[in-house]
C-alpha positions in Angstrom: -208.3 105.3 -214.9 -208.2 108.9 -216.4 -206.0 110.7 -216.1 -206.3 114.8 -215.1 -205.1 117.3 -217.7 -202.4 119.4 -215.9 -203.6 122.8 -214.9 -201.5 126.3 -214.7 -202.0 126.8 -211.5 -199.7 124.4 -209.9 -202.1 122.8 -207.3 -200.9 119.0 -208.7 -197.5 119.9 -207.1 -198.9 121.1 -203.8 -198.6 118.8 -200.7 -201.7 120.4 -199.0 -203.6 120.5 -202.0 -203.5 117.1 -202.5 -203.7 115.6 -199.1 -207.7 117.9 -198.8 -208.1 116.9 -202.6 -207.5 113.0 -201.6 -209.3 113.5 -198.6 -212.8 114.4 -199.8 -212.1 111.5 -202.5 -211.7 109.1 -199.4 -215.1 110.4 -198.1 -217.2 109.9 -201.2 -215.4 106.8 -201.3 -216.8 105.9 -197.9 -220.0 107.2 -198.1 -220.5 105.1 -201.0 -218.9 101.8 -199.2 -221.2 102.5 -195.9 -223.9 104.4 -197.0 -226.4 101.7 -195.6 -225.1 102.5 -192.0 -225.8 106.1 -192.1 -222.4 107.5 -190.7 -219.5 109.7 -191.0 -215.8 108.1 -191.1 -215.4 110.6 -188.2 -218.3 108.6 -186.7 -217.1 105.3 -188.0 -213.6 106.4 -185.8 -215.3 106.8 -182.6 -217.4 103.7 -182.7 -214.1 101.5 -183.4 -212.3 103.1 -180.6 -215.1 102.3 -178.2 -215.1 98.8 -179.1 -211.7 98.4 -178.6 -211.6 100.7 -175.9 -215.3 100.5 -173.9 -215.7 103.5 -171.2 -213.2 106.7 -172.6 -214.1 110.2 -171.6 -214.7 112.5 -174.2 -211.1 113.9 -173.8 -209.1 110.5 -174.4 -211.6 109.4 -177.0 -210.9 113.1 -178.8 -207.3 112.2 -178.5 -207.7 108.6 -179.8 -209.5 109.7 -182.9 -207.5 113.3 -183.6 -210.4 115.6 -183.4 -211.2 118.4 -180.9 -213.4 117.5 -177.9 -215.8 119.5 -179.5 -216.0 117.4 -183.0 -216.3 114.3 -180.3 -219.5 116.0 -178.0 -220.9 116.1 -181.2 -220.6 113.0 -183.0 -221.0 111.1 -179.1 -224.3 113.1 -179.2 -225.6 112.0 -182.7 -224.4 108.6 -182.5 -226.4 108.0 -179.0 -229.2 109.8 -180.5 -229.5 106.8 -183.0 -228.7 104.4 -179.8 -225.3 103.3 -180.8 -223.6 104.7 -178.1 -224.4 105.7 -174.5 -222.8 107.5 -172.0 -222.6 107.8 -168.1 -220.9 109.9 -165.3 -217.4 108.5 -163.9 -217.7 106.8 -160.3 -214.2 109.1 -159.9 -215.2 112.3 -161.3 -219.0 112.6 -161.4 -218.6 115.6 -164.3 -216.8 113.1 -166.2 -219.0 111.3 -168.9 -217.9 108.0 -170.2 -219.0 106.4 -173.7 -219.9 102.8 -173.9 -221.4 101.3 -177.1 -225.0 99.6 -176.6 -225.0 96.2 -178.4 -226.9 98.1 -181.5 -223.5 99.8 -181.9 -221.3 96.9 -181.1 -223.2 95.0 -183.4 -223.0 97.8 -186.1 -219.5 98.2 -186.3 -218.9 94.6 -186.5 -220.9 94.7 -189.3 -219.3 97.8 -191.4 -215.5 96.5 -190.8 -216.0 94.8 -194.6 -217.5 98.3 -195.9 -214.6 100.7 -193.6 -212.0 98.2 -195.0 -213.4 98.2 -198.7 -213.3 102.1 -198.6 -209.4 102.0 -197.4 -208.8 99.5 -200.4 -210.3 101.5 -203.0 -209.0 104.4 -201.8 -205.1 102.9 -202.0 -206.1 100.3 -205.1 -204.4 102.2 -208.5 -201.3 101.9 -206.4 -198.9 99.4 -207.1 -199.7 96.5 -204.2 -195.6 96.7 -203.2 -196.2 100.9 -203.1 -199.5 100.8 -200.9 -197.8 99.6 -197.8 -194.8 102.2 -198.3 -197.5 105.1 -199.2 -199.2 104.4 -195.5 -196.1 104.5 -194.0 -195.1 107.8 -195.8 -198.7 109.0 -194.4 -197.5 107.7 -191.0 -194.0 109.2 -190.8 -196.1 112.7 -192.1 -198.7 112.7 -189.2 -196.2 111.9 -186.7 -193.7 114.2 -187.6 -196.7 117.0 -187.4 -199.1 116.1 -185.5 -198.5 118.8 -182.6 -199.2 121.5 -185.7 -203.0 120.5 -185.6 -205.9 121.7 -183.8 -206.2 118.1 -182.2 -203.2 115.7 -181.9 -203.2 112.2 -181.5 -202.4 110.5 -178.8 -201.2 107.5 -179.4 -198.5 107.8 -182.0 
């Protein structure tokens, strides 16, 4: 693995540096591990939470995945576009739409859990394997501990 040569600037010792700087690693990463299925790991997100989770409204699923309702109109949009996912007004609340996954989607996610799981071990791999465990939990602890300072929170933690 090389190594980086240390810079003046101080960026290496920069929490938020980092975390964007490990981030866009984890999405070439991704997009290299799932490039045949054509998607974002925002889009990867949303179609695992509707498979666990069949018939969320746009808020909850926003919630779910940590984006803004706005980020999840969009994505729901694309991703029935390619007739992965489909959506349809709530008995309840009639201005309510709720997403569903059409069996092309079901069948796709099923199919990219190796590739989403490959990505997540690459990303983690030139950690020792008793620090990776630790390192997600340190992750964790960090989004919980903000996760009201973001533009979308999750719900669930």
């Amino acid at each position: 693995m090389a190594k980086t040569t240390k810079s003046n600037t101080a960026l290496e010792e920069r929490p938020g540096f980092l975390v964007r700087r490990l981030h866009q690693i984890y999405v070439a990463i991704y997009l290299q591990e799932c490039e045949r299925f054509g998607t974002t790991p925002v889009q990867s997100s949303v179609l695992q939470v509707l498979l666990a989770k069949p018939g969320m409204d746009q808020v909850a699923l926003a919630g779910e995945v940590g984006v803004d309702r706005t980020t999840t109109s969009s994505v729901l949009s694309r991703l029935e576009k390619r007739g992965l996912v489909r959506r349809e007004a709530s008995r309840e609340d009639r201005r309510t739409r709720l997403a569903f996954l059409t069996d092309e989607g079901k069948a796709m996610i099923r199919a990219m859990k190796g590739s989403i799981a490959a990505a997540h071990q690459r990303l983690i791999e030139p950690l020792e394997k008793n620090e990776r465990r630790q390192f997600v939990r340190q992750l964790l602890t960090l989004v919980e501990a903000n996760n009201d300072k973001g533009r979308a929170a999750l719900h669930n933690l």
